[in-house]
C-alpha positions as CSV (number, residue, x, y, z in Angstrom):
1,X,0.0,0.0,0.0
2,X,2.9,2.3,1.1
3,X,6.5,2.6,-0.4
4,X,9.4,4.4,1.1
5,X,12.2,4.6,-0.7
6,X,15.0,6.9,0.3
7,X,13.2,9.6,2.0
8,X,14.8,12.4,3.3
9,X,12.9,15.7,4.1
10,X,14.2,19.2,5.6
11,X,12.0,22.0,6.3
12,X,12.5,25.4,4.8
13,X,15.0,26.7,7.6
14,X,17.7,23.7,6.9
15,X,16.3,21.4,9.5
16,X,16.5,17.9,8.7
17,X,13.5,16.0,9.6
18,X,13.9,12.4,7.9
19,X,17.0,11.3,6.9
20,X,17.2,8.1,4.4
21,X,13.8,6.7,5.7
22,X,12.9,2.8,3.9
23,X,9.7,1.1,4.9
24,X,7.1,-0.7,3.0
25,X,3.7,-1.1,4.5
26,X,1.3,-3.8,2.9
27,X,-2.6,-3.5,2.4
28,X,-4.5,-4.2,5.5
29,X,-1.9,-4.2,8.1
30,X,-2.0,-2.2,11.6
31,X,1.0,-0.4,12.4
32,X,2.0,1.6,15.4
33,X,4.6,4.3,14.7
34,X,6.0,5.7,17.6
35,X,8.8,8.0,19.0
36,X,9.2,11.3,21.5
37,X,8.4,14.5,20.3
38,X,10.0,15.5,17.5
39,X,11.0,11.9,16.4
40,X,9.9,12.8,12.6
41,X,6.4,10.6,13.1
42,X,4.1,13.1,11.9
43,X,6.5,14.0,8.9
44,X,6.9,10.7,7.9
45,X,3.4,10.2,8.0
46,X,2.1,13.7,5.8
47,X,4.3,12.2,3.1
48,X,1.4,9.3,2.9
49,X,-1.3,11.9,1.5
50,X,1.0,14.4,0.1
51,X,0.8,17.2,2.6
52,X,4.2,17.2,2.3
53,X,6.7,16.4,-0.5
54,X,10.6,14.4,-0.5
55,X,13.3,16.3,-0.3
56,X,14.7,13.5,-1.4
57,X,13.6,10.0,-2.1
58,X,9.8,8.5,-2.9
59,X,6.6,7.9,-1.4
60,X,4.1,5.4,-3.4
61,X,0.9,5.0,-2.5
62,X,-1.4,2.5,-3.9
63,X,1.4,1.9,-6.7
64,X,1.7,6.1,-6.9
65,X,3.8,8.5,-7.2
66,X,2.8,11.1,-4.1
67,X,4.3,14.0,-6.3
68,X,2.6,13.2,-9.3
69,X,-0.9,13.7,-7.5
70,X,-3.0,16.6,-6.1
71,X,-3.7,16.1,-2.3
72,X,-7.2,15.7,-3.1
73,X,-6.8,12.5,-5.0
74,X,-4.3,11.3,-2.5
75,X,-7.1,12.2,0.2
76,X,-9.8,9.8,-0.7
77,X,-7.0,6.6,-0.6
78,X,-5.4,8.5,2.7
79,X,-7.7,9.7,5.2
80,X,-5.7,11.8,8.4
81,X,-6.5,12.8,11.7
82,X,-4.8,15.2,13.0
83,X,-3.6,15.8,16.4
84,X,-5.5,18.9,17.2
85,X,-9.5,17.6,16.2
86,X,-10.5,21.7,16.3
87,X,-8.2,21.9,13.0
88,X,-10.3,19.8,11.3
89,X,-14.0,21.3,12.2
90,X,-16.0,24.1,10.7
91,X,-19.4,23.4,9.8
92,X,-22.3,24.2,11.9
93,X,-23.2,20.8,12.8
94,X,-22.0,17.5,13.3
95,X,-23.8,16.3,10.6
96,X,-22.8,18.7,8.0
97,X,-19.3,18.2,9.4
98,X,-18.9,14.2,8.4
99,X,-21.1,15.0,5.2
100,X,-18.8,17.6,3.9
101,X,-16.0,15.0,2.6
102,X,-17.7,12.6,0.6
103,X,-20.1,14.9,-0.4
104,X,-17.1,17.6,-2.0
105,X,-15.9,14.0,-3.6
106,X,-18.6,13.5,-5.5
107,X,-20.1,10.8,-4.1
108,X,-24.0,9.8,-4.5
109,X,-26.5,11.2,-2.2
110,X,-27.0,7.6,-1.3
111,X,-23.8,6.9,-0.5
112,X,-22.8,10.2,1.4
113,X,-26.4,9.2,3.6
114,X,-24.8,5.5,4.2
115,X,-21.2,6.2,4.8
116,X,-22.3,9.1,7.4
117,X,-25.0,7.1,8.9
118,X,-21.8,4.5,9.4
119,X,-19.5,6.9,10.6
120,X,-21.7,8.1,13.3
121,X,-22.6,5.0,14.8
122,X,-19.6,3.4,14.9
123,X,-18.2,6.2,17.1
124,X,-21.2,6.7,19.1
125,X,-22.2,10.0,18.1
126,X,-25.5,10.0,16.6
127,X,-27.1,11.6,19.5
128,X,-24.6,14.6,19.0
129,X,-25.6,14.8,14.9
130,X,-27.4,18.3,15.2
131,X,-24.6,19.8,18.0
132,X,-22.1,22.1,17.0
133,X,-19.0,20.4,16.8
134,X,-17.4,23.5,18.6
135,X,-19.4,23.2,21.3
136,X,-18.0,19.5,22.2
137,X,-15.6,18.8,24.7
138,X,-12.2,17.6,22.9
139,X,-12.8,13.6,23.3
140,X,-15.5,14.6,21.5
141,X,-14.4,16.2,18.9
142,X,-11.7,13.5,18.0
143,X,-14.3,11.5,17.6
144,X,-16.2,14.3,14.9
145,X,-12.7,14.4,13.2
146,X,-12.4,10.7,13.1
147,X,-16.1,10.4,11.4
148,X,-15.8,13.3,9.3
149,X,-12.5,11.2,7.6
150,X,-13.9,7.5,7.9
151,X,-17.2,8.9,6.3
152,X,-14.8,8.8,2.8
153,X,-14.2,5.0,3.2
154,X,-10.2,5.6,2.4
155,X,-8.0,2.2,2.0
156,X,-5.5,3.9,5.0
157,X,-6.3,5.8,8.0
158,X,-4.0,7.8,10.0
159,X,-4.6,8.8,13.1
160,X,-2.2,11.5,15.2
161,X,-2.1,11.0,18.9
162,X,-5.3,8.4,19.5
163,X,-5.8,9.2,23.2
164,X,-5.7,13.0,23.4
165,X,-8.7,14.2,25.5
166,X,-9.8,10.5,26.1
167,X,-11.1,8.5,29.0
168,X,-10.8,5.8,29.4
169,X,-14.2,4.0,27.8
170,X,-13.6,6.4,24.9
171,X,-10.0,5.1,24.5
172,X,-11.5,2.0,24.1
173,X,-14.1,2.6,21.6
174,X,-11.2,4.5,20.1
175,X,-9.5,1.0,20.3
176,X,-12.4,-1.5,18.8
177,X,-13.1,1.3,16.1
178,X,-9.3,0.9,14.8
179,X,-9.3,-2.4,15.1
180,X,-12.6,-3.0,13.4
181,X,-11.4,-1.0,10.2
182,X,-8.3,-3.0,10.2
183,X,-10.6,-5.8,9.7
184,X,-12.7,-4.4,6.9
185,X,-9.4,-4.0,5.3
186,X,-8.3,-0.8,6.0
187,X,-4.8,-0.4,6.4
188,X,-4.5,1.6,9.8
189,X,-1.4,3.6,11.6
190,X,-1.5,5.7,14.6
191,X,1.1,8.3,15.5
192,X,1.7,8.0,19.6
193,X,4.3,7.9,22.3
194,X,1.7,6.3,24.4
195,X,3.2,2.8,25.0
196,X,0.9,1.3,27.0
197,X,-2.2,2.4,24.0
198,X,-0.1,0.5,21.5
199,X,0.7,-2.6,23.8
200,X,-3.4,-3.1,24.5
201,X,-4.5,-2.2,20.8
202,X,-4.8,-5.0,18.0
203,X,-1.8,-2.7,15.7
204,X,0.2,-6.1,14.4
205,X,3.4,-3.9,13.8
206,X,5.5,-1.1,15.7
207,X,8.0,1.3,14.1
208,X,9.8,3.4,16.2
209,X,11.3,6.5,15.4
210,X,14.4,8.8,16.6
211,X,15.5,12.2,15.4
212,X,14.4,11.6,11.8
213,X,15.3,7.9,11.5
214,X,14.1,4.6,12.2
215,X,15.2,3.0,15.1
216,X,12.9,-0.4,15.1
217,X,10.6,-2.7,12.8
218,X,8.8,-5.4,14.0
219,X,6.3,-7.3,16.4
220,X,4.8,-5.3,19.4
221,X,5.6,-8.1,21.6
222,X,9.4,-7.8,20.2
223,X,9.6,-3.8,19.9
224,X,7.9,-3.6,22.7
225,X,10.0,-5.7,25.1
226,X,13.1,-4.1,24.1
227,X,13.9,-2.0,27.1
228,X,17.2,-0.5,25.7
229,X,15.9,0.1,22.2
230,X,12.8,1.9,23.1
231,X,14.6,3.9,26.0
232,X,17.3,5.4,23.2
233,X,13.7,6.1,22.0
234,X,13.0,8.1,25.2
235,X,9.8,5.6,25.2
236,X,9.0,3.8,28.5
237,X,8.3,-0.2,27.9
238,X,4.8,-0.9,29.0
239,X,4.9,-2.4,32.8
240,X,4.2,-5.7,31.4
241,X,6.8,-6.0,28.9
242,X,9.2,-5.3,31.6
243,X,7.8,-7.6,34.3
244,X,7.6,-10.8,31.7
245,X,11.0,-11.2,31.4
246,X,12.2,-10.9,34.9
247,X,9.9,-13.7,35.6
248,X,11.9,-15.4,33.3
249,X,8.9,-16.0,30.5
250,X,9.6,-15.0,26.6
251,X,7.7,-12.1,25.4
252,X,6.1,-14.6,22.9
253,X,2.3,-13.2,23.1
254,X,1.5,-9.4,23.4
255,X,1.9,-7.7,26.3
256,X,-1.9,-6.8,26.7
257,X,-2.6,-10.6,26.5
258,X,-0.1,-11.8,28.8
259,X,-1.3,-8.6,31.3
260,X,-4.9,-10.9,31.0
261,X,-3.2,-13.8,31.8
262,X,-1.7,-12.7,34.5
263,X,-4.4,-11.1,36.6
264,X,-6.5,-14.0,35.6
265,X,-4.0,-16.4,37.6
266,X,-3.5,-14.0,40.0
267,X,-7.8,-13.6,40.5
268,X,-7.6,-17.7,40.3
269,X,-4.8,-18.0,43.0
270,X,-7.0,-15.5,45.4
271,X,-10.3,-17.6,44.9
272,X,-8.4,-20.5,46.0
C-alpha cells in the first residue's frame, strides 16, 4: 500500500527532519509508529497523502507516485486525523461536518447518507448529529474528526495521537473502532508515544522512530519488550513488557494478552 524509498525531508529553515527513511507497508496491516516529540512521526506520515513532499527519495501510495498527484486525490485513498480535532472542524453541525467529505468528492446522495450514517454509529455519536462540533468537549471532537474522515471510506487511515482528550471508555471505543477497520481492510497507523495504548490495541506492527530515523521494525511483543531500544527512543516499555521477562517468561504473546493472563491467575490463585 505504502512505499518508502530513500526519503529524506528538511523543512525550509535547513532542518532535517527524515534522513534516508525505507519502509514498506502492505494493504491491511496495523501499524503503530512511535517515538518522542520530534522523532519525525508526523512528517513521515504527511508524506502518505502528500501534505508534504521528498526532499529526497519516494513515497508510493497505492502503486503512486505522491508528487505526481494533487492532495485531493491522494485524500480519498489517505484519510488523516490530526492531532489537534479543532483543525479539522468548521461546519455548523456535526452532521454537516462528516457529510462535507464525501459529499465535496462526488459521491452519490446515497452513498454520502450510508457512509455518514456508518460513521456516526460506529463512534457513538449519533445523539450529538445536530450539535455544534465547537461546542464539544475535545474527546468529543476527536471522535467528529475521526467520522468526518472514515465517512470517505479511504484504503488507510492515519490517526495523530489516539488518546488525546480521552477516557478511558472512549480510549477504548477508540480501540475497537481501529481495530474493526483493520478488519474491513483498511490499512491503519497511529502516530503516539503512548506505549501502554499500542501494547493493548490490535496494531500487528511497531516502528519506532528517533531524530528523523528509524530505530525499530517489527512485532509489538518484540519492539515492545526491548527496554534499551525503546529507551534510546525516550519511550517507556509498558509495565508488562518489563515484568515478563524478569519472571523469566519469553515475550512470545502481546503484552496486553499476557497482562490478562496474569491477573487472571492471580484472581484464580486469590479464589483459591
Amino acid at each position: 500500500m505504502i512505499v518508502v524509498k530513500d526519503l529524506s525531508y528538511a523543512y525550509p529553515d535547513g532542518t532535517i527532519a527524515l534522513n534516508e527513511i525505507n519502509i514498506t507497508i502492505g494493504d491491511c496491516e496495523y501499524i503503530a509508529l512511535m517515538g518522542d516529540n520530534g522523532a519525525g512521526k508526523t512528517t513521515l506520515a504527511k508524506h502518505f497523502n502528500g501534505l508534504l513532499k521528498p526532499t529526497e527519495g519516494t513515497v508510493l501510495v497505492d502503486n503512486v507516485d505522491t508528487t505526481e498527484v494533487p492532495i485531493a486525490e491522494l485524500s480519498r485513498k489517505v484519510g488523516y486525523v490530526f492531532q489537534n480535532p479543532e483543525s479539522q472542524l468548521f461546519l455548523p453541525t456535526v452532521e454537516e461536518e462528516v457529510s462535507f467529505a464525501p459529499k465535496t468528492a462526488g459521491y452519490s446522495e446515497e452513498v454520502v447518507k450510508t457512509n455518514v450514517e456508518w460513521a456516526l454509529k460506529i463512534l457513538s455519536l449519533e445523539e450529538l448529529r445536530d450539535r455544534s462540533p465547537m461546542e464539544l468537549g475535545v474527546g468529543e471532537q476527536r471522535r467528529v474528526s475521526m467520522a468526518s474522515i472514515l465517512s470517505l471510506k479511504p484504503k488507510v487511515f492515519i490517526m495523530d495521537e489516539p488518546t488525546t482528550g480521552q477516557d478511558a471508555n472512549l480510549m477504548l471505543t477508540i480501540s475497537n473502532t481501529l481495530t474493526e477497520l483493520n478488519r474491513r481492510g483498511t490499512t491503519v497507523i497511529i502516530i503516539t508515544h503512548d506505549v501502554d495504548f499500542v501494547a493493548e490495541s490490535d496494531a500487528i506492527r511497531v516502528i519506532t522512530m528517533y531524530r528523523g530515523e528509524v530505530v525499530d521494525d517489527g512485532l509489538p511483543e518484540e519492539v515492545l519488550s526491548d527496554e534499551a531500544k525503546l529507551l534510546e527512543t525516550h519511550l517507556i516499555p509498558p509495565q508488562v513488557a518489563v515484568l515478563l521477562p524478569r519472571l523469566g517468561l519469553k515475550p512470545v504473546i502481546s503484552p496486553l494478552s499476557a497482562s490478562r493472563i496474569l491477573y487472571d491467575k492471580v484472581r484464580e490463585h486469590r479464589d483459591v
